[in-house]
C-alpha positions as CSV (number, residue, x, y, z in Angstrom):
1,X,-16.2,116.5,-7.6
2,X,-16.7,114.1,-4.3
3,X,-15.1,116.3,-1.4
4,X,-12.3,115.0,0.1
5,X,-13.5,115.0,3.9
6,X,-16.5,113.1,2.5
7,X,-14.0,110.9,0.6
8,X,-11.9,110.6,3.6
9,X,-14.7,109.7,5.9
10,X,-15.6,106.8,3.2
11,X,-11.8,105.1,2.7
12,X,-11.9,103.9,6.1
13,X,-15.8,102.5,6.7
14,X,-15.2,101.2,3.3
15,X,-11.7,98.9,4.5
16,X,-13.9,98.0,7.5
17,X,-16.9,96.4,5.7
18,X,-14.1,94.8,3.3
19,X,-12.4,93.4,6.6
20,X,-15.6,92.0,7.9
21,X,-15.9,88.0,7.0
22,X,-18.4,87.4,4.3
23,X,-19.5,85.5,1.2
24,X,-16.7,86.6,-0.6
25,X,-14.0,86.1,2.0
26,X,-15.2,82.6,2.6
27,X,-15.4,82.0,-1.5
28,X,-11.9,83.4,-2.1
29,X,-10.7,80.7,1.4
30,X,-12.5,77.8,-0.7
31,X,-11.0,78.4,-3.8
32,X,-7.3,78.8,-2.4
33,X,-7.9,75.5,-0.2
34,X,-9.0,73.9,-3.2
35,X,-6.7,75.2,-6.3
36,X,-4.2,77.4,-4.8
37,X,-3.4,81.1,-4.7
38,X,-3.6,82.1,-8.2
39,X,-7.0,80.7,-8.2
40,X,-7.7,82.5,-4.9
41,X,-6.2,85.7,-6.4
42,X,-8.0,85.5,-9.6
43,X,-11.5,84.6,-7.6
44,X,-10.6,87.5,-5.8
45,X,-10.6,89.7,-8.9
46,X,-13.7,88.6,-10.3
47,X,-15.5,89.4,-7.0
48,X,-14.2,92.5,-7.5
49,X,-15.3,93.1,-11.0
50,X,-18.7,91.7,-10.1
51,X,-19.0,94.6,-7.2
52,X,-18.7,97.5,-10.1
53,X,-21.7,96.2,-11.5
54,X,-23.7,96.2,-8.4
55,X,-22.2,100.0,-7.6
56,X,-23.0,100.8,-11.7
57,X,-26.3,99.0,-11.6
58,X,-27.4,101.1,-8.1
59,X,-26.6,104.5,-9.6
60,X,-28.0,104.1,-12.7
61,X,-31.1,103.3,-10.2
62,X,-31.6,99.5,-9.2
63,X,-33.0,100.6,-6.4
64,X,-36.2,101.5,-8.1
65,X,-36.1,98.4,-10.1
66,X,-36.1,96.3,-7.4
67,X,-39.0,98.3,-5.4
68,X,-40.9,97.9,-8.4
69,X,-41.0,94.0,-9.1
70,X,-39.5,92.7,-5.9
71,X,-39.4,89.0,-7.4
72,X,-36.2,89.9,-9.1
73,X,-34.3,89.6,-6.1
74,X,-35.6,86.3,-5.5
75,X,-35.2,85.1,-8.9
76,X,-31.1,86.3,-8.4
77,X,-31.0,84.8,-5.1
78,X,-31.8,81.1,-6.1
79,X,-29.5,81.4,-9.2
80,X,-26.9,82.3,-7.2
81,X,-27.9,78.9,-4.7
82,X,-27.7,76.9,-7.6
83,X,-24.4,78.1,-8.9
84,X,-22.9,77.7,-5.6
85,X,-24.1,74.1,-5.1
86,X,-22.8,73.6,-8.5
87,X,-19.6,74.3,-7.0
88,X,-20.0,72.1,-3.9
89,X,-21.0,69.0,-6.0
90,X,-17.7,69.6,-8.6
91,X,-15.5,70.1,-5.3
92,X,-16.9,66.4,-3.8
93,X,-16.8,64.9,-7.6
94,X,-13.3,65.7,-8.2
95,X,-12.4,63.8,-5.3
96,X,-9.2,64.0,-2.5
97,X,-6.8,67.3,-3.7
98,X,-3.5,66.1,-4.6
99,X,-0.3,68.0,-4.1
100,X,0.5,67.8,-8.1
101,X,-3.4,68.3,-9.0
102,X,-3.9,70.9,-12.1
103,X,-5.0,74.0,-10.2
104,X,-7.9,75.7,-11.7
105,X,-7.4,78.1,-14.5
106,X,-7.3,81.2,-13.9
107,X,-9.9,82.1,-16.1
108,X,-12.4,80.0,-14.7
109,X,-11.6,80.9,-11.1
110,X,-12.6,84.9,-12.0
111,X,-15.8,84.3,-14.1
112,X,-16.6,82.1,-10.7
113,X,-16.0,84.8,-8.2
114,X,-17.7,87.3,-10.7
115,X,-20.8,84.9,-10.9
116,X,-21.3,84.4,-7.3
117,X,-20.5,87.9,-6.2
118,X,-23.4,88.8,-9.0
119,X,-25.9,86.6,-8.2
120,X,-26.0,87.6,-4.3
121,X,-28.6,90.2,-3.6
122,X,-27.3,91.1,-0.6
123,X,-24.5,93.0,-2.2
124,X,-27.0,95.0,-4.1
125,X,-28.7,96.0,-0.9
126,X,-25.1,96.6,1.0
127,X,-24.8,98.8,-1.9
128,X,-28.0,100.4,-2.0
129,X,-27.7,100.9,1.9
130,X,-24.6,101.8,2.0
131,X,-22.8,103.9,-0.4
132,X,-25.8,106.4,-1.3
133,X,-24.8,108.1,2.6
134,X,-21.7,109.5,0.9
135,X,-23.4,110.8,-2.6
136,X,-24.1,114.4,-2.7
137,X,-25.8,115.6,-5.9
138,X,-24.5,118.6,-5.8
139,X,-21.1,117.2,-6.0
140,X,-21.5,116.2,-9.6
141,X,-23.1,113.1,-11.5
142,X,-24.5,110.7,-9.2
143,X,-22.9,107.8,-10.9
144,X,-19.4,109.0,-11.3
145,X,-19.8,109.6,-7.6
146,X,-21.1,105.5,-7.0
147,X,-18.2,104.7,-9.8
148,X,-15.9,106.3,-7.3
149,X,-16.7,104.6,-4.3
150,X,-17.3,101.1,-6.2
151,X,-13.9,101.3,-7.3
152,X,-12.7,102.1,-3.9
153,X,-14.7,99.6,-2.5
154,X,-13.8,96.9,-4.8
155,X,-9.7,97.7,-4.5
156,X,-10.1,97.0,-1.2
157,X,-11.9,93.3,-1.5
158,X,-9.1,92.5,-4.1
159,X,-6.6,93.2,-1.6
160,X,-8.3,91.7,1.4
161,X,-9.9,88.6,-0.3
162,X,-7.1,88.2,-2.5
163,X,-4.9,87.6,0.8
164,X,-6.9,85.5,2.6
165,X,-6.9,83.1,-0.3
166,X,-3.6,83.5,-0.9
167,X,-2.7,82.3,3.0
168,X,-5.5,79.5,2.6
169,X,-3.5,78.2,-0.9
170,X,-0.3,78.0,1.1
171,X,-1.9,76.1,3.9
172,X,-4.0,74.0,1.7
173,X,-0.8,72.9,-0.8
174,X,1.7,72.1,2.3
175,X,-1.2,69.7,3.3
176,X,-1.8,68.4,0.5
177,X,1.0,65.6,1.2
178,X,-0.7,63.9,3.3
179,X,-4.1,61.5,1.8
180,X,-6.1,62.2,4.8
181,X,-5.3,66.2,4.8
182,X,-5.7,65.7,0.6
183,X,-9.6,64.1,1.2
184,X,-11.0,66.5,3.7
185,X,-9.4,69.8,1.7
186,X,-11.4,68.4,-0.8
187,X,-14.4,68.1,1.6
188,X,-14.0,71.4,3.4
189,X,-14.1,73.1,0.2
190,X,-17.3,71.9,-0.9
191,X,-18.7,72.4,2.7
192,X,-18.0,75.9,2.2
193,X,-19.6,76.6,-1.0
194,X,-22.4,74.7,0.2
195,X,-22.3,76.8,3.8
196,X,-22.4,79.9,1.2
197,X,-25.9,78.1,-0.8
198,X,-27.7,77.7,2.4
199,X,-26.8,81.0,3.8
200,X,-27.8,82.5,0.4
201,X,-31.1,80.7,0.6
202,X,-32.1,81.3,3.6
203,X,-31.4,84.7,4.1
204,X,-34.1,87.8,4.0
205,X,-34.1,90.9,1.9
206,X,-33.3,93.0,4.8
């Protein structure tokens, strides 16, 4: 059982690091500009739901794995580039956002945030970094303890990113009137998902 001072002392560095502007944060920003806030929302989820794997994937002992054939987290890195410049070229494609466009499903806007939140290694060494400080094996199973903070952890991203995207889909459909607004949402959005590629791509392991 995780003691509660330790649990305590994680809730609020946890809601810090989830406040702090990131990938996901700008990826949940996109996606509301673009397709509104239940896009943004459900974005938001699947970010989420990709952070429990990294947290599973770390206490069941990724860290090893990665040690051992450090290509991997290369090989992850560049599939997550080319997924989000997949994204930038549909944003551009689709053209100016109109104020009665179909938003994107739902469905499609979580198994995107799950994918990009999976295919960035940096998460897996935030994780790595970051959560084994408040594991204590003699507390119990190391995993439960990691499946505790993951879920923690990814509670608050859902919250956080799932608000700013909301407040960038209320923006981004009020603006959406206007045919010059309408073009550069359009524009904005795939400059951010293809912001997110080159910061993905060029960034180092550590």
């Amino acid at each position: 059982m995780i003691d509660p001072v330790t649990l305590l002392a994680f809730i609020p560095a946890a809601l810090a690091l989830n406040l702090t502007p990131g990938a996901d944060m700008m990826f949940c920003l996109g996606q509301g500009l673009r397709s509104g806030r239940a896009a943004a929302v459900a974005a938001s989820a699947g970010i989420s739901a990709g952070s429990l794997v990294h947290v599973t994937l770390a206490g069941l002992g990724l860290g090893a794995v990665i040690a051992a054939m450090p290509g991997l987290f290369d090989v992850i890195r560049w599939i997550g580039v080319g997924y989000l410049l997949y994204l930038a070229w549909g944003a551009l494609r689709s053209g100016p956002v109109r104020a009665d466009a179909p938003s994107v499903p739902a469905r499609r806007a979580f198994r995107s945030g799950f994918l990009v939140n999976l295919t960035n290694p940096k998460v897996i060494l935030f994780v790595l970094a970051f959560v084994p400080q408040f594991v204590r094996p003699e507390a119990g199973p190391v995993l439960g303890q990691f499946l505790i903070f993951g879920v923690i952890l990814a509670a608050g991203g859902f919250v956080i990113n799932g608000l700013v995207g909301i407040f960038a889909g209320q923006a981004g459909r009020r603006l959406t009137g206007s045919p010059v607004f309408a073009r550069w949402l359009g524009r904005v959005s795939a400059g951010i998902f293809a912001g997110l590629a080159v910061r993905l791509a060029v960034m180092e392991k550590a």
